[in-house]
PDB file of N, CA, C and O in Angstrom:
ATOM      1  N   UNK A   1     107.241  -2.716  89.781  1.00  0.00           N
ATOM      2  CA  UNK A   1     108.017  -2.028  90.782  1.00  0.00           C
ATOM      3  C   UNK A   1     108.141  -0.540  90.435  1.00  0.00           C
ATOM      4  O   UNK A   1     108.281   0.236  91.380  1.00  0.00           O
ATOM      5  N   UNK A   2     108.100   0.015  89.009  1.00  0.00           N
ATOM      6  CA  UNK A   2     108.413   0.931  89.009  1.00  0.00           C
ATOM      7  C   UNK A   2     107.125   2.090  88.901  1.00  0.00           C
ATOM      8  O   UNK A   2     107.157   3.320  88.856  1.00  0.00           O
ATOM      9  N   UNK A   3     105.960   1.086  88.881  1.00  0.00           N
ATOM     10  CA  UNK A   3     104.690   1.485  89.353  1.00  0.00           C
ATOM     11  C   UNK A   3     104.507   2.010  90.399  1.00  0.00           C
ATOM     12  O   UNK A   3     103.792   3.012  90.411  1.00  0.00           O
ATOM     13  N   UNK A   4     105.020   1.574  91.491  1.00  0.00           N
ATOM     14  CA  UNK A   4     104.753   1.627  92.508  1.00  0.00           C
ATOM     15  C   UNK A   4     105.788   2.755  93.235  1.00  0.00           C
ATOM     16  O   UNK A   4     105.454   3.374  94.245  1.00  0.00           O
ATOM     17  N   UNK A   5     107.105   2.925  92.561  1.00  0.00           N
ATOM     18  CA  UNK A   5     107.670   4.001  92.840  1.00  0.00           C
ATOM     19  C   UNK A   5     107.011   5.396  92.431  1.00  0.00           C
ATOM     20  O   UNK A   5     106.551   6.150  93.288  1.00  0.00           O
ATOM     21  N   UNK A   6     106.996   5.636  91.330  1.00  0.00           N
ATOM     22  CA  UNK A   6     106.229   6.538  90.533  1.00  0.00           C
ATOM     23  C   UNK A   6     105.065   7.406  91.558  1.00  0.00           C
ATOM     24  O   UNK A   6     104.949   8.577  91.918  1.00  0.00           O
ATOM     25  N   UNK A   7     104.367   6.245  91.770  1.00  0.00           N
ATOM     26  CA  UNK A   7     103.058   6.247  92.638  1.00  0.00           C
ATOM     27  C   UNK A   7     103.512   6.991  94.103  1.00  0.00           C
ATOM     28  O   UNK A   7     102.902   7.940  94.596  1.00  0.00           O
ATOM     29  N   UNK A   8     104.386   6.525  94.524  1.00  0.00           N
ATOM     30  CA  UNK A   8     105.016   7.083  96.335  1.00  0.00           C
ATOM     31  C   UNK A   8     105.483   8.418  96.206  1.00  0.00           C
ATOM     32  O   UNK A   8     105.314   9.266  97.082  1.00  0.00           O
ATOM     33  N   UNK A   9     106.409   8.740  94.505  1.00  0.00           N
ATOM     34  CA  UNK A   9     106.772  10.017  94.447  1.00  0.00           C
ATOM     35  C   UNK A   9     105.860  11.101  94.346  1.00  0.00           C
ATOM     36  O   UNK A   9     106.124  12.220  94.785  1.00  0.00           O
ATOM     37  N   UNK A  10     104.520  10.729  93.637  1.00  0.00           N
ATOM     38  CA  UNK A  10     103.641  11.316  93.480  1.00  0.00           C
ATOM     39  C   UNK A  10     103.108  11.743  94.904  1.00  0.00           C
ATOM     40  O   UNK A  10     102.461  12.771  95.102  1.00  0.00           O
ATOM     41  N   UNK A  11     103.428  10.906  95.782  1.00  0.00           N
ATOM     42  CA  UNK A  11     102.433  10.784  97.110  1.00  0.00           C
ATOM     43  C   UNK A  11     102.938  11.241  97.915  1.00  0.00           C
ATOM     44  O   UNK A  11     102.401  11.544  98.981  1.00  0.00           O
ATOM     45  N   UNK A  12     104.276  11.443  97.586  1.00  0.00           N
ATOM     46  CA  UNK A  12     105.073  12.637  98.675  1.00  0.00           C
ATOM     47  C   UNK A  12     105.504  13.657  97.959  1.00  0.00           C
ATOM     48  O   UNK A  12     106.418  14.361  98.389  1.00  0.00           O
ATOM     49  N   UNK A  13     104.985  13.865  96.906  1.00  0.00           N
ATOM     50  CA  UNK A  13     105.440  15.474  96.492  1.00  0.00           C
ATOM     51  C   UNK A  13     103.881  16.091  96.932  1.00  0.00           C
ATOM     52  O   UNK A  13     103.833  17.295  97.182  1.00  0.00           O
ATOM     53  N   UNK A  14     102.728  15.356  97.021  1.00  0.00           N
ATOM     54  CA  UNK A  14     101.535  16.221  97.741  1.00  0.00           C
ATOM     55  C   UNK A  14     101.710  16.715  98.980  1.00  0.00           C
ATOM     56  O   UNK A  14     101.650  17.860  99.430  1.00  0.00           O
ATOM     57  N   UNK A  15     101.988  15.432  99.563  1.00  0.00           N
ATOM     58  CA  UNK A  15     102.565  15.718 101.405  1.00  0.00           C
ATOM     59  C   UNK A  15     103.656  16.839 101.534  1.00  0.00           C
ATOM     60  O   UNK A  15     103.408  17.899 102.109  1.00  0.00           O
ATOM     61  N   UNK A  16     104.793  16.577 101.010  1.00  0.00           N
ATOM     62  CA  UNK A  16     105.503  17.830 100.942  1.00  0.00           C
ATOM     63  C   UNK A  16     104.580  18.974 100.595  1.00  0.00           C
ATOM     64  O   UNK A  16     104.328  19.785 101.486  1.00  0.00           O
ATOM     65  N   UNK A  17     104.167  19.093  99.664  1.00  0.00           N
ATOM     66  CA  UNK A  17     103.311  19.892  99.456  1.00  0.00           C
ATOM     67  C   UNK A  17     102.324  21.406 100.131  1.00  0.00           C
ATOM     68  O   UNK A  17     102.228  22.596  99.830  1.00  0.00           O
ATOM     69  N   UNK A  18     101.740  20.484 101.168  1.00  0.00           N
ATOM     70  CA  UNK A  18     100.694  20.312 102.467  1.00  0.00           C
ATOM     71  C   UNK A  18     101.486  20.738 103.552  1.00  0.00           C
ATOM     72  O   UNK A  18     101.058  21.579 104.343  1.00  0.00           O
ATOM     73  N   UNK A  19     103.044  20.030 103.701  1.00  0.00           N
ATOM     74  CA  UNK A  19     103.441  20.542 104.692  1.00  0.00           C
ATOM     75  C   UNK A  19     103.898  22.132 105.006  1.00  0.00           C
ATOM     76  O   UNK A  19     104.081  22.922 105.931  1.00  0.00           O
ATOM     77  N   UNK A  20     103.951  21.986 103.295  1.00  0.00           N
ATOM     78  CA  UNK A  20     105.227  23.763 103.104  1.00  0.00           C
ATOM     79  C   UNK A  20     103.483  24.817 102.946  1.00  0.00           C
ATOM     80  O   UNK A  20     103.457  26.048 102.963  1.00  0.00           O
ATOM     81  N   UNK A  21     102.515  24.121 102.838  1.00  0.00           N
ATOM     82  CA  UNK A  21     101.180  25.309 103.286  1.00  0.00           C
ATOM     83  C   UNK A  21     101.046  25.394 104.817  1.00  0.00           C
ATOM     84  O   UNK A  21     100.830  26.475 105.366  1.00  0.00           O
ATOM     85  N   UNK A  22     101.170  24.300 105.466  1.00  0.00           N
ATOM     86  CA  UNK A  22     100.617  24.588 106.748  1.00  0.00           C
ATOM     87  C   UNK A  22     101.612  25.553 107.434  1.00  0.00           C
ATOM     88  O   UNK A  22     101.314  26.426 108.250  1.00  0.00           O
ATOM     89  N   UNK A  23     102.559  25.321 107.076  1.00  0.00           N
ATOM     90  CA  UNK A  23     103.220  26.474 107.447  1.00  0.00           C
ATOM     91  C   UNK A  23     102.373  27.804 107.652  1.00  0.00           C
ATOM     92  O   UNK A  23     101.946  28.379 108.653  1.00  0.00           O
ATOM     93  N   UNK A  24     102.317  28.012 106.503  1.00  0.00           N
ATOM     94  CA  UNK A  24     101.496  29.427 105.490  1.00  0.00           C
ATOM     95  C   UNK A  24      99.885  29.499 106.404  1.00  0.00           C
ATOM     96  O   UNK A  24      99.453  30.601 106.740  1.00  0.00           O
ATOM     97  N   UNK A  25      99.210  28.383 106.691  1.00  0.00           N
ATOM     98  CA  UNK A  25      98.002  28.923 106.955  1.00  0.00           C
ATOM     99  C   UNK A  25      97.465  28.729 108.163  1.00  0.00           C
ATOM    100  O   UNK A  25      96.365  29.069 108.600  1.00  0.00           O
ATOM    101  N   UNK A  26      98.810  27.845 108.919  1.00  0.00           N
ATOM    102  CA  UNK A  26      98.803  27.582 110.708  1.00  0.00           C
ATOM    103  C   UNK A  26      97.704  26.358 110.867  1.00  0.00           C
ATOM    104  O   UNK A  26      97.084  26.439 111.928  1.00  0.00           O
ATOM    105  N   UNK A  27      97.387  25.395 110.144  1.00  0.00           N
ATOM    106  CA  UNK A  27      96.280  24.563 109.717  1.00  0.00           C
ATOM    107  C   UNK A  27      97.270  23.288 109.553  1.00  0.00           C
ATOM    108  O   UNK A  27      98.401  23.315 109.066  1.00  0.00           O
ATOM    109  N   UNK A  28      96.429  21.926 110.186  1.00  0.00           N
ATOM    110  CA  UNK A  28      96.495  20.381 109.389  1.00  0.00           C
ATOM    111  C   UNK A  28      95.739  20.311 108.285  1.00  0.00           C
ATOM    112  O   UNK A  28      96.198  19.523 107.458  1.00  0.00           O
ATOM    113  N   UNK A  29      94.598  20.929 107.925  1.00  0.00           N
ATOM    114  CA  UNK A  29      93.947  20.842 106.752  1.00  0.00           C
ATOM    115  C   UNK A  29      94.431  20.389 105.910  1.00  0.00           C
ATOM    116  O   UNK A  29      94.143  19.243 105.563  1.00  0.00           O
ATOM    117  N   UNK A  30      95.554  21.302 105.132  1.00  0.00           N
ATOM    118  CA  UNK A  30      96.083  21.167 103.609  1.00  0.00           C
ATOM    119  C   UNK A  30      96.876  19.998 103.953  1.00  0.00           C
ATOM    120  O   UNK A  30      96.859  19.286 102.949  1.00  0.00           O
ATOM    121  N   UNK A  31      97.735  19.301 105.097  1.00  0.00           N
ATOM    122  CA  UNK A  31      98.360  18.345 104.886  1.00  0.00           C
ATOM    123  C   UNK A  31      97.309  17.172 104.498  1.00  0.00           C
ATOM    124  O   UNK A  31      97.561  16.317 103.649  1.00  0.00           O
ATOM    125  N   UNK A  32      95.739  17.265 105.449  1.00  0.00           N
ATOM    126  CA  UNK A  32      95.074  15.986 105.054  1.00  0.00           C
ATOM    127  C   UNK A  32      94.491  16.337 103.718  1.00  0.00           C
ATOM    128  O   UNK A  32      94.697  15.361 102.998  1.00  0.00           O
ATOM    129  N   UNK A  33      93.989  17.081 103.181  1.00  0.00           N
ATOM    130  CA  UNK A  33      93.395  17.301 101.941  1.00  0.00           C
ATOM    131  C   UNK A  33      94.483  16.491 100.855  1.00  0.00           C
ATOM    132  O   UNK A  33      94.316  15.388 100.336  1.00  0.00           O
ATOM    133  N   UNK A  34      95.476  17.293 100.726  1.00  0.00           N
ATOM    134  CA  UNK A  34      96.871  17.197 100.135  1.00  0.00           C
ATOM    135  C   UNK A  34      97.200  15.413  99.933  1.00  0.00           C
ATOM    136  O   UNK A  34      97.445  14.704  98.957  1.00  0.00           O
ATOM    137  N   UNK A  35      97.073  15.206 101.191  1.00  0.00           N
ATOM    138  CA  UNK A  35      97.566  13.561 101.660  1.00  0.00           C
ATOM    139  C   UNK A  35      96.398  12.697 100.331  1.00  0.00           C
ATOM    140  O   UNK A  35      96.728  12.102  99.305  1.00  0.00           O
ATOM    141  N   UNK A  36      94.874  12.983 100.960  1.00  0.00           N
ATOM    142  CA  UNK A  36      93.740  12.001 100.651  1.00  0.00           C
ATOM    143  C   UNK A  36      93.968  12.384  98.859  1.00  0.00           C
ATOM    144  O   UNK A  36      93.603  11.411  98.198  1.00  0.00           O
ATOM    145  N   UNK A  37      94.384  13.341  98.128  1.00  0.00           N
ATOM    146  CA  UNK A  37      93.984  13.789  97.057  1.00  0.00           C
ATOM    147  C   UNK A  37      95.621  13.162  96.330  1.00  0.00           C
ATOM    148  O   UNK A  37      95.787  12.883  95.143  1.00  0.00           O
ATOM    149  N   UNK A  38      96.637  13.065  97.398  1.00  0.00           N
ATOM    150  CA  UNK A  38      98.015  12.518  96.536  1.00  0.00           C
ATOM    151  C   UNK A  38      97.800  10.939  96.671  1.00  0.00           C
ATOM    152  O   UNK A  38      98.389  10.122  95.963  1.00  0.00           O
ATOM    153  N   UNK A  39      97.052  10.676  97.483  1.00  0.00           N
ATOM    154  CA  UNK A  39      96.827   9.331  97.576  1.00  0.00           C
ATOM    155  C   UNK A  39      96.128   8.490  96.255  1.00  0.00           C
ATOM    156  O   UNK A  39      96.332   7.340  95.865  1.00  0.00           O
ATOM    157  N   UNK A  40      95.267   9.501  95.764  1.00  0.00           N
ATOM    158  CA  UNK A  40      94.945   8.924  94.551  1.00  0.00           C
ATOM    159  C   UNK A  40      95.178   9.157  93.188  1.00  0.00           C
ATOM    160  O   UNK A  40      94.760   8.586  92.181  1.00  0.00           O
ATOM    161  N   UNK A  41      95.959  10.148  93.365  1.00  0.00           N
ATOM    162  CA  UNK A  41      97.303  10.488  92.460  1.00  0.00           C
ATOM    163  C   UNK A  41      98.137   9.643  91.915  1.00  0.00           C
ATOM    164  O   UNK A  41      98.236   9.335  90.728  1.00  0.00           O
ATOM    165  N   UNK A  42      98.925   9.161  93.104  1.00  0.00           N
ATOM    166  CA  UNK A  42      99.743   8.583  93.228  1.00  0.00           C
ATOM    167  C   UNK A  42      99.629   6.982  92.547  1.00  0.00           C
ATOM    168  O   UNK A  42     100.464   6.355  91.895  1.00  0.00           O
ATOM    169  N   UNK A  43      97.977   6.535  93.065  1.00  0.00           N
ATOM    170  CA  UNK A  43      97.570   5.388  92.137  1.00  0.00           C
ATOM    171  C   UNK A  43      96.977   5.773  90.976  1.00  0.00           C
ATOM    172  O   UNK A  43      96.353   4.915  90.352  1.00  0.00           O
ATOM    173  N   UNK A  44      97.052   7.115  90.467  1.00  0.00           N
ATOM    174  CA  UNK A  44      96.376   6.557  89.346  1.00  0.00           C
ATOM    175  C   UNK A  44      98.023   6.643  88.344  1.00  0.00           C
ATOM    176  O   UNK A  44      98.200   5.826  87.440  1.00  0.00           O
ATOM    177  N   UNK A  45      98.981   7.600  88.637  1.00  0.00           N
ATOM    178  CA  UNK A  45     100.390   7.592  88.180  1.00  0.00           C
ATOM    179  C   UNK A  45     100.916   6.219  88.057  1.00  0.00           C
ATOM    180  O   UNK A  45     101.669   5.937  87.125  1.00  0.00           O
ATOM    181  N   UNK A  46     100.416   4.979  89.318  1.00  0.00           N
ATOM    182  CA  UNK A  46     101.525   4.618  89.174  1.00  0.00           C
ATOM    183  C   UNK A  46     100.497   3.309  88.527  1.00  0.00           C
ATOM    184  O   UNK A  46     101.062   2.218  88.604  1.00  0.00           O
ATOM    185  N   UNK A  47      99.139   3.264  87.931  1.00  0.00           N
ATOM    186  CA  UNK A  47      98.224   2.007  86.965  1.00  0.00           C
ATOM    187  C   UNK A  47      98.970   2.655  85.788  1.00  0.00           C
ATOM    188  O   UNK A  47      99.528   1.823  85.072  1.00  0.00           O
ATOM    189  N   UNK A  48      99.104   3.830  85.444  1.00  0.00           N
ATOM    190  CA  UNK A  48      99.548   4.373  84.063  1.00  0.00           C
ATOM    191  C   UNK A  48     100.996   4.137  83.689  1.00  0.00           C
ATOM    192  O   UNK A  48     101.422   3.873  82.565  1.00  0.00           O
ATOM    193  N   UNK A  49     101.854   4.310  85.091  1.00  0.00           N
ATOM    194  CA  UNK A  49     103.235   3.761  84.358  1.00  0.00           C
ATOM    195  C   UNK A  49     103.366   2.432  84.287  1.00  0.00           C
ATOM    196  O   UNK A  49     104.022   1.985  83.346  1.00  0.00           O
ATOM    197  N   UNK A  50     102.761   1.492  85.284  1.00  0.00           N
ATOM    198  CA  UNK A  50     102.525  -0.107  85.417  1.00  0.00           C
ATOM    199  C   UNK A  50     102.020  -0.174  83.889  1.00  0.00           C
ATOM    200  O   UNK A  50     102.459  -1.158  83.293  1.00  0.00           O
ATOM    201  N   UNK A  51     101.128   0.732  83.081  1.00  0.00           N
ATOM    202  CA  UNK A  51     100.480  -0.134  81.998  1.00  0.00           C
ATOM    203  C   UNK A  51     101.139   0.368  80.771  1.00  0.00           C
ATOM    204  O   UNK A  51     101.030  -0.002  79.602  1.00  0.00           O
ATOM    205  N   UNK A  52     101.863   1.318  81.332  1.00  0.00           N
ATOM    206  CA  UNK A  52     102.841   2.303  79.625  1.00  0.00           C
ATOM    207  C   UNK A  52     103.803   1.100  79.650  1.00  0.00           C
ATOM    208  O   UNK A  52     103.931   0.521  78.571  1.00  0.00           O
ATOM    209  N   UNK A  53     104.757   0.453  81.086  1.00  0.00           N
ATOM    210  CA  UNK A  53     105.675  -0.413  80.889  1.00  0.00           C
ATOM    211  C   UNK A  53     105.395  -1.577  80.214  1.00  0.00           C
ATOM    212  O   UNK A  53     106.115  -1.919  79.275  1.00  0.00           O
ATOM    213  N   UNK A  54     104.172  -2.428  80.660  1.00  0.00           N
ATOM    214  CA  UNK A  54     103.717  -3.175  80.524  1.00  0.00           C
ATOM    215  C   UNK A  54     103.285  -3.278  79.033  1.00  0.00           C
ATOM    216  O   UNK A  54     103.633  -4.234  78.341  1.00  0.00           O
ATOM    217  N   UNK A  55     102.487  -2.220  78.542  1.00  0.00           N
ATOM    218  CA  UNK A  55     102.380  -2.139  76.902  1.00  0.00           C
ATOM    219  C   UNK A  55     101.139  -3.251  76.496  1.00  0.00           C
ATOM    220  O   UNK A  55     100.734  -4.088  77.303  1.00  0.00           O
ATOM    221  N   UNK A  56     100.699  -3.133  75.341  1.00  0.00           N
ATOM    222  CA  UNK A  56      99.912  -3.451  75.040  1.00  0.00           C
ATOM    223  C   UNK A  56     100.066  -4.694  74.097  1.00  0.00           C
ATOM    224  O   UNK A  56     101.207  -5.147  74.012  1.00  0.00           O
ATOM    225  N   UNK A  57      98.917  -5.405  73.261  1.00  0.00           N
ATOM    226  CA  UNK A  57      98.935  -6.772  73.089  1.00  0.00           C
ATOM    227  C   UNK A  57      99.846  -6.492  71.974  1.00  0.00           C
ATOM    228  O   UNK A  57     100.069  -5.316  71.687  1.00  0.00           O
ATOM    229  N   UNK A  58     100.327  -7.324  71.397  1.00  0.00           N
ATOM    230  CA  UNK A  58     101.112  -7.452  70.168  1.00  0.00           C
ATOM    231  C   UNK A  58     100.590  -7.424  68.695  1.00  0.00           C
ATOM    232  O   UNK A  58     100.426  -8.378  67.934  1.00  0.00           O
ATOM    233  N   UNK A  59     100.368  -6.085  68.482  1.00  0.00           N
ATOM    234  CA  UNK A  59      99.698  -5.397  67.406  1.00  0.00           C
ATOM    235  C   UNK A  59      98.238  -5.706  67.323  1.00  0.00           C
ATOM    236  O   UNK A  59      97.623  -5.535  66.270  1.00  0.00           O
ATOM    237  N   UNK A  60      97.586  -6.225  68.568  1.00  0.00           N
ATOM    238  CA  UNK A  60      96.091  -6.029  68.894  1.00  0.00           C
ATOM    239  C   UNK A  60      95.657  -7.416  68.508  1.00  0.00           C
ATOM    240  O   UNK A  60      94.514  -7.407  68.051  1.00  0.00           O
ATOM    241  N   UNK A  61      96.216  -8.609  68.549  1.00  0.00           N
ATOM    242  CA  UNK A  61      95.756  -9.256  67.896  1.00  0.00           C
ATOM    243  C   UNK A  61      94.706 -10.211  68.865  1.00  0.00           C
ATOM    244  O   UNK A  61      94.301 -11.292  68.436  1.00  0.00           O
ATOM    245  N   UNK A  62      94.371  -9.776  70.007  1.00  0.00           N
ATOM    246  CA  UNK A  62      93.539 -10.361  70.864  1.00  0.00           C
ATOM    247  C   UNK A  62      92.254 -10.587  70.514  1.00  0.00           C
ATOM    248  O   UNK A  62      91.496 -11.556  70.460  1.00  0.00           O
ATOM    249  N   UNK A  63      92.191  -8.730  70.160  1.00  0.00           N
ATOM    250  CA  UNK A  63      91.263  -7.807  69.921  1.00  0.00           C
ATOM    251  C   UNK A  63      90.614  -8.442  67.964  1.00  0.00           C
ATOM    252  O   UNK A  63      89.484  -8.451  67.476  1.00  0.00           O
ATOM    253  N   UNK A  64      91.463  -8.708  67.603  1.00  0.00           N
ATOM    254  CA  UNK A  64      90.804  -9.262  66.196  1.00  0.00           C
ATOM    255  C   UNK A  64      90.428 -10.969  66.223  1.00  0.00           C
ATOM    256  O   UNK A  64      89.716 -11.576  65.424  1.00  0.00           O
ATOM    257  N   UNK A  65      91.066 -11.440  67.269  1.00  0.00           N
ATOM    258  CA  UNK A  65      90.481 -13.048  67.233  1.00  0.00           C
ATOM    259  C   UNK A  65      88.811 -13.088  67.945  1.00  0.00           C
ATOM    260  O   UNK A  65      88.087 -14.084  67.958  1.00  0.00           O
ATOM    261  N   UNK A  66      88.437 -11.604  68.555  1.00  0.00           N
ATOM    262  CA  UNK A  66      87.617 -11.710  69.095  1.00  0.00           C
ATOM    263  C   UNK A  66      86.303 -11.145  68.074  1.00  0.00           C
ATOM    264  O   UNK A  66      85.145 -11.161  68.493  1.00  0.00           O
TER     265      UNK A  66
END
């Protein structure tokens, strides 16, 4: 869950972003650029906090039975 928040904040601080240019350049451009580029932002923020929470095996020991 908190993956997935992480991920939306990311995805609307681009959009915000985009919106406070178009202002500036009289253009949708920067909102879609902004949008498609927070979009994958946003997932890659929120695989990294999903996997920082999540954490890793218990002192690797997966990794040595293998």
């Amino acid at each position: 869950m908190v993956g997935i928040v992480a991920g939306a904040v990311v995805l609307l601080g681009f959009i915000g972003l985009g919106i406070v240019l178009t202002s500036r350049v009289d253009s949708p451009v920067p909102v879609v650029v902004l949008a498609l580029g927070g979009v994958y932002a946003g997932w890659l923020v929120g695989v990294i906090v999903y996997g920082a929470i999540r954490g890793g095996t218990a002192g690797g020991q997966e990794a040595r039975e293998r």
